[in-house]
VEXDREN-2710 file (C-alpha; in Angstrom, 1 decimal):
% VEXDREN-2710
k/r/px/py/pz
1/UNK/5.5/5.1/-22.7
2/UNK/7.7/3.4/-20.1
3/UNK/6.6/2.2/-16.9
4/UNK/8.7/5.1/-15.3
5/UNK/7.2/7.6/-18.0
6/UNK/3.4/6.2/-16.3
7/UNK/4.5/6.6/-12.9
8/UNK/5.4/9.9/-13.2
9/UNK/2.7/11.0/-14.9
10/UNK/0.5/9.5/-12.1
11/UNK/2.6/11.4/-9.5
12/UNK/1.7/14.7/-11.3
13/UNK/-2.6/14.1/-11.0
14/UNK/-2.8/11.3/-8.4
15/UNK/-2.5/13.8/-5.5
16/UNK/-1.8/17.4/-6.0
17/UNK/-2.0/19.7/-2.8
18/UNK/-5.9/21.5/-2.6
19/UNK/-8.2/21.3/0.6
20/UNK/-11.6/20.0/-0.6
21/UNK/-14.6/21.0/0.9
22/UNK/-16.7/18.6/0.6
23/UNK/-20.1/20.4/2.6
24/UNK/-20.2/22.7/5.2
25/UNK/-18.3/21.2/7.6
26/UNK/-16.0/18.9/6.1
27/UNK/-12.5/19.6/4.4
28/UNK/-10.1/16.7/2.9
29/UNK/-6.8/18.2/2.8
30/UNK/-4.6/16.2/-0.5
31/UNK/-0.7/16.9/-1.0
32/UNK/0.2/18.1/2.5
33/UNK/1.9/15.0/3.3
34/UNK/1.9/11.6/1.9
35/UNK/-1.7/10.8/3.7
36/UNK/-4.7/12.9/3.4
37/UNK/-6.6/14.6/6.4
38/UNK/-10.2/15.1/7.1
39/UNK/-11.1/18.0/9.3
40/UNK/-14.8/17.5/10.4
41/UNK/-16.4/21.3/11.8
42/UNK/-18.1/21.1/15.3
43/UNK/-19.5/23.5/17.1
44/UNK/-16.5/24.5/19.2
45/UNK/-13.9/22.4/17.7
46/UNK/-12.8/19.9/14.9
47/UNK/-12.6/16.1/14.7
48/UNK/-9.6/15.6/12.8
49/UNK/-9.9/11.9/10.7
50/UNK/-6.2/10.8/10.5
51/UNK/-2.7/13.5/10.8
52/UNK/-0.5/13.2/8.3
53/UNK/2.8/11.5/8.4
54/UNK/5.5/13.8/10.4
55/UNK/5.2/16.1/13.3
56/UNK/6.3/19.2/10.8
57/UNK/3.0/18.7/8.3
58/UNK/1.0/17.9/11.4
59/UNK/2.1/21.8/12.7
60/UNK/1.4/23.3/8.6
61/UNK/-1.9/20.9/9.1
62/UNK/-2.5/23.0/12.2
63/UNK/-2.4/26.1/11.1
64/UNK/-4.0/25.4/7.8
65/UNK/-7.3/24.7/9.9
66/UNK/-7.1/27.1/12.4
67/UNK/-6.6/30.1/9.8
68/UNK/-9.4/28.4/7.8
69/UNK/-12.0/27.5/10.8
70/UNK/-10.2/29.6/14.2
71/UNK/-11.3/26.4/16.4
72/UNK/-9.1/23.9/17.8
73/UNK/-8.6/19.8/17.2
74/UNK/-10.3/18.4/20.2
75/UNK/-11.3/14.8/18.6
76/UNK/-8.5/12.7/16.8
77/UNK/-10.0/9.5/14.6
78/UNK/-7.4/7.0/13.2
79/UNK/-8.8/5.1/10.5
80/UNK/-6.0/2.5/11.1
81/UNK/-2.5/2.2/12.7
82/UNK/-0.1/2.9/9.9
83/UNK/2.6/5.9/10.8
84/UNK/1.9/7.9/8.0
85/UNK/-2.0/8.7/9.3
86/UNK/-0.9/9.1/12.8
87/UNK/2.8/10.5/12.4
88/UNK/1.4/14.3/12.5
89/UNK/-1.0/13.9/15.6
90/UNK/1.7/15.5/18.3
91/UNK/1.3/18.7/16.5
92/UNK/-2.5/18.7/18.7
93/UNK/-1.4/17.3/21.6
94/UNK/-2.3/21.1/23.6
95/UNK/-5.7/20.9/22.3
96/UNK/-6.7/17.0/21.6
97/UNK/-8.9/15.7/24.2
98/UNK/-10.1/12.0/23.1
99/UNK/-8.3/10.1/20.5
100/UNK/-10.0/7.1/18.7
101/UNK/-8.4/4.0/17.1
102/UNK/-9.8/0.6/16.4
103/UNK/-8.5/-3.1/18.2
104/UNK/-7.3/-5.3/15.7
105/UNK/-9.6/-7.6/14.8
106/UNK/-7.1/-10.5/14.7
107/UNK/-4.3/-10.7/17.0
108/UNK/-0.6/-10.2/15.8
109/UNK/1.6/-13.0/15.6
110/UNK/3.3/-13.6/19.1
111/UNK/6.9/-12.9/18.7
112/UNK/6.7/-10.9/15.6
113/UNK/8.6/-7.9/16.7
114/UNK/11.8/-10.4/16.8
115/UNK/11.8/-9.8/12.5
116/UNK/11.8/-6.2/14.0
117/UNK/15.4/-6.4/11.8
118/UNK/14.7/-7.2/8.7
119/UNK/11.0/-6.2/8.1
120/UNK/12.5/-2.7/8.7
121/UNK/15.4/-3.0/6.0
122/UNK/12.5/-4.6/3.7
123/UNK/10.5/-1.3/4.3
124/UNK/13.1/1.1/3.7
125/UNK/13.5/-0.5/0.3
126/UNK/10.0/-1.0/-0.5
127/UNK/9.4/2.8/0.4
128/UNK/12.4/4.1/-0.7
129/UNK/13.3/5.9/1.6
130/UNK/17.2/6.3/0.8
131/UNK/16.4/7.3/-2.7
132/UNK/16.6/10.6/-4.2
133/UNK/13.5/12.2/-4.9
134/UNK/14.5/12.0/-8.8
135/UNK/15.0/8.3/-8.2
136/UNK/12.0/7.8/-5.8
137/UNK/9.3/9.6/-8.0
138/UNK/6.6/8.9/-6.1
139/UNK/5.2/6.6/-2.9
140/UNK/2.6/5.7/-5.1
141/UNK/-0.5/6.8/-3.3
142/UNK/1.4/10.3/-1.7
143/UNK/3.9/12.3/-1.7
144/UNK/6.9/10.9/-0.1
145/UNK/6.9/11.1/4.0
146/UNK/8.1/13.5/5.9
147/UNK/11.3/11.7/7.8
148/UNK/12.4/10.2/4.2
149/UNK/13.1/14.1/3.0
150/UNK/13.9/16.1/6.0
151/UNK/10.1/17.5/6.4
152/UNK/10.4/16.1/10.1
153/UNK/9.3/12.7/12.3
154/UNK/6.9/10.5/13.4
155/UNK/5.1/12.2/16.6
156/UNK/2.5/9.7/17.7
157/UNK/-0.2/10.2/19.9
158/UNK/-2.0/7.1/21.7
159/UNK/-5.6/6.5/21.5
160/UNK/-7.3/7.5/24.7
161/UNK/-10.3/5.0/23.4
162/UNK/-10.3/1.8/21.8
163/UNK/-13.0/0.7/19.3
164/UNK/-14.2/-2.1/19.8
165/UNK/-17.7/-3.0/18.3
166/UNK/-19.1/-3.6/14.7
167/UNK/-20.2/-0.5/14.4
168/UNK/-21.1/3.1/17.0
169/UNK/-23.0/6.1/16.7
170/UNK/-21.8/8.8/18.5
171/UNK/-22.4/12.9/18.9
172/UNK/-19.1/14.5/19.2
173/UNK/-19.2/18.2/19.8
174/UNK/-23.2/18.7/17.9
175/UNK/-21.5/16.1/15.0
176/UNK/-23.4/12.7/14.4
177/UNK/-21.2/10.2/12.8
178/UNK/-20.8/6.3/13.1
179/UNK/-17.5/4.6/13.5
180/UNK/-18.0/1.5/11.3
181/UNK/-14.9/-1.9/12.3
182/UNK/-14.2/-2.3/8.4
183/UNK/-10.8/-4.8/8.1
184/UNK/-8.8/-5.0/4.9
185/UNK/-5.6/-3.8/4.2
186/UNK/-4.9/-3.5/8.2
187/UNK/-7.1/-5.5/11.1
188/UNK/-8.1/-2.6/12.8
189/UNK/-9.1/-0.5/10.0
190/UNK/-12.6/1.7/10.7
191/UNK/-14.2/4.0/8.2
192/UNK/-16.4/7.3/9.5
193/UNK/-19.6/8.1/7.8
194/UNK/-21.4/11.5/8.5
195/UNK/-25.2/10.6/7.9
196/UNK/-26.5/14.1/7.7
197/UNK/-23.6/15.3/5.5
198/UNK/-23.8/11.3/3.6
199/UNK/-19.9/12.1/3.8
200/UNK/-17.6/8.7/4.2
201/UNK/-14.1/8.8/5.0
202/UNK/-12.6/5.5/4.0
203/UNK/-9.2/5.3/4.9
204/UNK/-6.9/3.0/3.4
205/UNK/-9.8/0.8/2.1
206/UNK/-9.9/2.8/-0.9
207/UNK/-7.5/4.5/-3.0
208/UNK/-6.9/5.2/-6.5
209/UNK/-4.7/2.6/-7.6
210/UNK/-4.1/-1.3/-7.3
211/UNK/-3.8/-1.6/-3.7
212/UNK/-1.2/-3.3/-1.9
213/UNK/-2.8/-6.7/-1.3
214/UNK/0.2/-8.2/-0.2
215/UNK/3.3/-5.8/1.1
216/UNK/6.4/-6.5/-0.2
217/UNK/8.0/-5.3/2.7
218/UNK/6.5/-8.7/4.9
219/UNK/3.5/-8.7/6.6
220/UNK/0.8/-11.0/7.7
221/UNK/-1.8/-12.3/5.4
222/UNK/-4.4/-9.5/4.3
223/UNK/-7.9/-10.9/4.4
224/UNK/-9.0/-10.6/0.5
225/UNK/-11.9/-11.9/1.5
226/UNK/-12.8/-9.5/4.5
227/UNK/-11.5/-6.6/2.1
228/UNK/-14.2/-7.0/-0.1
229/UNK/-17.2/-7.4/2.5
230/UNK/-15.3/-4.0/4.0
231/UNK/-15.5/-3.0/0.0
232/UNK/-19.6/-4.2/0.3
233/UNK/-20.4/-2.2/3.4
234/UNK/-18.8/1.1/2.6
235/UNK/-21.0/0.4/-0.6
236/UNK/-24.5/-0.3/1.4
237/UNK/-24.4/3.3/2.9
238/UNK/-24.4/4.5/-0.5
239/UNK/-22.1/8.0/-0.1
240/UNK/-22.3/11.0/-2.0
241/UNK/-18.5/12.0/-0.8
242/UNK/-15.8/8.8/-0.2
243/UNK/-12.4/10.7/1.3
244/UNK/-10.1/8.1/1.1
245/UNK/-6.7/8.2/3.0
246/UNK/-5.0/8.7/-0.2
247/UNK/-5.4/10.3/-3.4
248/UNK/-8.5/12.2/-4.7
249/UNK/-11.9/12.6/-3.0
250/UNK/-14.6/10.8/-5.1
251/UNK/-17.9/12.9/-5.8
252/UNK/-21.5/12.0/-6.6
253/UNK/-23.4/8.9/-5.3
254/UNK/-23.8/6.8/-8.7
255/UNK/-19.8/7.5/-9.2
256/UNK/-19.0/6.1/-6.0
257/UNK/-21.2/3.0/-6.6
258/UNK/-19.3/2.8/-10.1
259/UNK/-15.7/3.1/-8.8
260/UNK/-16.2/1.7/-5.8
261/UNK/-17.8/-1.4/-7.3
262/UNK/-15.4/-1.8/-10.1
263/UNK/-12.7/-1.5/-7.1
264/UNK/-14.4/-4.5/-5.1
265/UNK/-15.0/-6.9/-8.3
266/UNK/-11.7/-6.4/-9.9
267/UNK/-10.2/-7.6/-6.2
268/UNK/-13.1/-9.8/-5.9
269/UNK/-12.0/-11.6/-9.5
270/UNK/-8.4/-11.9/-8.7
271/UNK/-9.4/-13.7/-5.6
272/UNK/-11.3/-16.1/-6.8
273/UNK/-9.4/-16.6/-10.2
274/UNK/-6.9/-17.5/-7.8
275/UNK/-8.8/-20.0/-5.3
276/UNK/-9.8/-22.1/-8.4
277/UNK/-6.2/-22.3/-9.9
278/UNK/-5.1/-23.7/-6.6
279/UNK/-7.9/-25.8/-7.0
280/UNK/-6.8/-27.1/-10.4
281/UNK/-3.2/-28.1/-8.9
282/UNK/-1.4/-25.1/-9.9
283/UNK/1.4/-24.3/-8.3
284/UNK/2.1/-20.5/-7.1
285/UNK/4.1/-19.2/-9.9
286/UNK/1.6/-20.8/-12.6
287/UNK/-1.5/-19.3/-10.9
288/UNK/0.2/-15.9/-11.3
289/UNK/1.0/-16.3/-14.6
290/UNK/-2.9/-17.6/-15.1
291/UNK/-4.5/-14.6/-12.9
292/UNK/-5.5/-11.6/-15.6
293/UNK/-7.5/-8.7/-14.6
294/UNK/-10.5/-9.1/-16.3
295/UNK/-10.8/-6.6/-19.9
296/UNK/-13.6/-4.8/-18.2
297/UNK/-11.6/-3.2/-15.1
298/UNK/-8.1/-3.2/-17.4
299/UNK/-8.0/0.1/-18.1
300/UNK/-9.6/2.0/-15.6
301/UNK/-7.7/4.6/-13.9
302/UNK/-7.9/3.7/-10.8
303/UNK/-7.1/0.3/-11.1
304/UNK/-3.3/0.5/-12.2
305/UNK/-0.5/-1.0/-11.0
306/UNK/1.3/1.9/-9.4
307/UNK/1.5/0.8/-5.9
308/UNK/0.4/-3.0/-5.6
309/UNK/0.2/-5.6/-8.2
310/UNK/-2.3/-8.6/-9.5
311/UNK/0.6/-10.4/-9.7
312/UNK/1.9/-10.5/-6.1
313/UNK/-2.0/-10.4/-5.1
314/UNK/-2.4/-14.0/-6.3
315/UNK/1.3/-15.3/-4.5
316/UNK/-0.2/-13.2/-1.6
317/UNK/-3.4/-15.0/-1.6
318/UNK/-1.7/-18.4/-2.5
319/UNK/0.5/-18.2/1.0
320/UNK/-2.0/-17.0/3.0
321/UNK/-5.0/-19.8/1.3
322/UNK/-2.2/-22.8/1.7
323/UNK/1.4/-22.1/2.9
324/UNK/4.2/-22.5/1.6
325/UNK/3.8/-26.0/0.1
326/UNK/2.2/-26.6/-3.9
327/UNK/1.8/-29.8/-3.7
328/UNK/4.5/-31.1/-6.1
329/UNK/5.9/-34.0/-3.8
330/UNK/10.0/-32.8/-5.8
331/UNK/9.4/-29.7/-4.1
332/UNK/8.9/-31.4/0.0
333/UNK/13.2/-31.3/0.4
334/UNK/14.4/-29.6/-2.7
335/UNK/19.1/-29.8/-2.6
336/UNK/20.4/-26.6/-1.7
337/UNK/20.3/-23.8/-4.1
338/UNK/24.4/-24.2/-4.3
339/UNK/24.1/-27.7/-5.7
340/UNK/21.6/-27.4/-7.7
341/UNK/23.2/-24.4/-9.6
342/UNK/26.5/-26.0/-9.5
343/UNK/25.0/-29.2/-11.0
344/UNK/23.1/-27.1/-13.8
345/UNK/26.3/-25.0/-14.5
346/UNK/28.1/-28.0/-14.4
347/UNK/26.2/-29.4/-17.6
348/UNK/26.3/-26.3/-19.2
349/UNK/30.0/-26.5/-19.0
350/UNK/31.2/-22.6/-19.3
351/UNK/30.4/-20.1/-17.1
352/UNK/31.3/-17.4/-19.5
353/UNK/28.6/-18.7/-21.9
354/UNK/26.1/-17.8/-19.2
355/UNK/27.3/-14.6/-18.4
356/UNK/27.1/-13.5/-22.7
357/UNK/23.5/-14.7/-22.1
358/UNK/22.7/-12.6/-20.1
359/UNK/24.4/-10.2/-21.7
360/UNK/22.2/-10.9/-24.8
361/UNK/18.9/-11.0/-22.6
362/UNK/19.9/-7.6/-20.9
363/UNK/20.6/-5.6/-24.5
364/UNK/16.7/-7.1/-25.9
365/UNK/15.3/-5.9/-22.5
366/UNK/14.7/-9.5/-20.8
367/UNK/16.0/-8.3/-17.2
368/UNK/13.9/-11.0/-15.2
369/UNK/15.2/-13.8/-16.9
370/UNK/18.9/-12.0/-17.1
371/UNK/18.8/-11.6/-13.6
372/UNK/17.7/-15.0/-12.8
373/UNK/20.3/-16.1/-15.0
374/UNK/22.8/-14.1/-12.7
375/UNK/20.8/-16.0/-9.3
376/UNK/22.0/-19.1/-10.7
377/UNK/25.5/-17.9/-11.5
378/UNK/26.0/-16.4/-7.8
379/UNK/24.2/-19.5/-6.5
380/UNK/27.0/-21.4/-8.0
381/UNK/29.9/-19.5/-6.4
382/UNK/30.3/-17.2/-9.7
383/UNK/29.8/-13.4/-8.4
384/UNK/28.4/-11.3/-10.8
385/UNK/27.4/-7.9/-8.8
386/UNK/28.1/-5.2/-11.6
387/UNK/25.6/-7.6/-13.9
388/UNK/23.1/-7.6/-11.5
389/UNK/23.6/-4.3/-10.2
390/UNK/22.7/-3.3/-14.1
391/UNK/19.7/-5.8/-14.6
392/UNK/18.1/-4.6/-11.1
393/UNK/18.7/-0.6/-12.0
394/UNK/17.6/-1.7/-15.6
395/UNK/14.0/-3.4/-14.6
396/UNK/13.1/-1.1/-12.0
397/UNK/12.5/1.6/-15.4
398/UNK/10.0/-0.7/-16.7
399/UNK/7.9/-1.0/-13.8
400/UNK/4.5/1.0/-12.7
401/UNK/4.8/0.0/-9.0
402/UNK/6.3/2.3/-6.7
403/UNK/7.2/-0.1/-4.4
404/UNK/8.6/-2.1/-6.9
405/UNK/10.6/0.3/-8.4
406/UNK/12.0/1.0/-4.9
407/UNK/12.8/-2.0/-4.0
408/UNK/14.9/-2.9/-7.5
409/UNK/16.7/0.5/-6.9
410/UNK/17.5/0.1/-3.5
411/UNK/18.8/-3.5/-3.9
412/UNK/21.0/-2.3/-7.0
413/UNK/22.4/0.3/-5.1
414/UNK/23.1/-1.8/-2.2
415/UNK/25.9/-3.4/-4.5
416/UNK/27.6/-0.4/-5.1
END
């Protein structure tokens, strides 16, 4: 099976459209956009946990509850910042009266919004979002968002109230949950736990794949470390229901503790696999050839590559441990990329030999080395775009990763 054949198969069962109930007064709606929703019952109203990713779902979200419950979304909770759990919120604005979102727990970089550019190109590849739906497949952890097929915009609502603290217990509307500061994959991520209903809502913390522990599209170091003391906490309130913000709810206390421990050590191991390669002198590209997921997580489900991978984890965790330097002292001032592939092609002494080699690399299925074979060549003033355009549209079949099928696709095509 190829690594498009897996993706597609985990697009069929990863996140089909139901509404779960998950007790009396809880419902996790999967499939209606490309994040879940969590619809907590009141007495007079509902406390919606995240919106979905475009004004249009947020409107079919709407409805959904009403014609299910007849009471209105007075109580917003974001479980973090990212559009696609806040995109569908203007669909309440005539009914929403407090909306709740977590301070980052780290400031972002000053001056950041000047890569506004380029971070934005990055994340339309990464999310392919100018593919076709038969090229895209999948998002990886949803179906694809609204804006990206026509199913509306982003319609954001600001929080009314920041949270700020470790950790709150509040009453909302005869509802006791706690709002619970849990950082990982964003700074200002929060989870919700409902004690009477020992329901947990776990937002991007959790879902049922690798995780993106670094984004290819760019972004600030992820905390590994913090993750997996988030990982530890949700753990400590021992659940009987985890509603993450993507994929399948997770049922049953002792499951949880399984998955959700499996989830935590597998990230756990890669981090620290990782800390003591750098500690043995090895440079970035040899700790991720090192790094292996250890045979006991391998093959769980929920632990494929089909949205992050252990791979980029470990460059992720390398950058964000020690920068950009390895240590090698030939790698302080390296020459310019030109010279050095001029020199190297210079040696070799025809051009044309390196082009039938990668030829021959591309017809046995070697793209990454073909392509870096084409790197060199273009480095060295020697265009090869219809090569490359084939290597790129080639690998991105062999891949499990969403985003890295995306981003392969989307670069081919750019050299059309």
């Amino acid at each position: 099976m190829t690594g498009e054949d897996r993706l597609k198969r985990h697009a069929e069962t990863a996140y089909p459209y139901q509404v779960v109930k998950a007790g009396e007064r809880v419902r996790c709606v999967v499939g209606l956009g490309h994040s879940n929703s969590i619809a907590i019952e009141g007495d007079t109203s509902l406390i919606l946990v995240d919106c979905l990713d475009s004004d249009e779902r947020g409107k079919r979200l709407k409805a959904l509850l009403w014609e299910q419950t007849g009471k209105p979304v007075k109580t917003i909770i974001y479980t973090h910042g990212h559009p696609d759990h806040r995109g569908g919120s203007g669909a309440f604005r005539d009914t929403a009266e407090e909306i709740i979102m977590s301070s980052p727990r780290k400031p972002v970089l000053k001056y950041y919004e000047k890569l506004n550019d380029v971070l934005g190109k990055r994340t339309v590849r990464q999310f392919g979002y100018q593919l076709t739906d038969e090229e895209c497949i999948t998002q990886g952890i949803g179906i694809r968002e609204g804006h990206a097929v026509g199913d509306g915009v982003y319609d954001f609502l600001p929080p009314t109230t920041l949270f700020t603290a470790e950790q709150e217990e509040r009453i909302i509307d005869g509802v006791r949950l706690q709002l619970v500061s849990a950082p990982g994959e964003t700074d200002d991520q929060l989870f919700v736990y409902l004690p009477d209903e020992g329901v947990l809502c776990c937002g991007d913390n959790y879902y049922g794949c690798w995780p993106n522990l670094y984004a290819i599209r760019g972004s600030q170091y992820r905390d590994i470390a913090a993750w997996v003391d988030s990982l530890e906490r949700i753990l400590s309130y021992r659940p009987k229901v985890l509603l993450p913000g993507h994929t399948l709810p997770i049922f049953g206390e002792e499951e949880i503790q399984t998955v959700l421990g499996n989830f935590r050590g597998a990230i756990q191991s890669i981090l620290l696999q990782t800390l003591d390669c750098m500690n043995r002198g090895m440079d970035m590209l040899e700790a991720a050839e090192e790094v292996k997921l250890p045979e006991e997580y391998r093959d769980l489900p929920y632990l494929q590559e089909f949205y992050g991978t252990v791979s980029w984890t470990v460059k992720g965790i390398y950058a964000g441990y020690v920068g950009w330097f390895d240590g090698n002292p030939v790698h302080l001032d390296p020459v310019p990329r030109r010279r050095y592939a001029g020199e190297v092609l210079g040696l070799i002494g025809n051009v044309e030999t390196v082009k039938a080699r990668v030829r021959e690399l591309f017809d046995a299925g070697d793209y990454q080395m073909g392509l870096e074979l084409c790197e060199l060549l273009e480095n060295g003033g020697h265009p090869v775009k219809e090569l490359k355009k084939e290597g790129l549209l080639a690998i991105a079949k062999t891949v499990t990763s969403a985003n890295a099928r995306h981003y392969y696709l989307a670069c081919g095509k750019e050299l059309e």
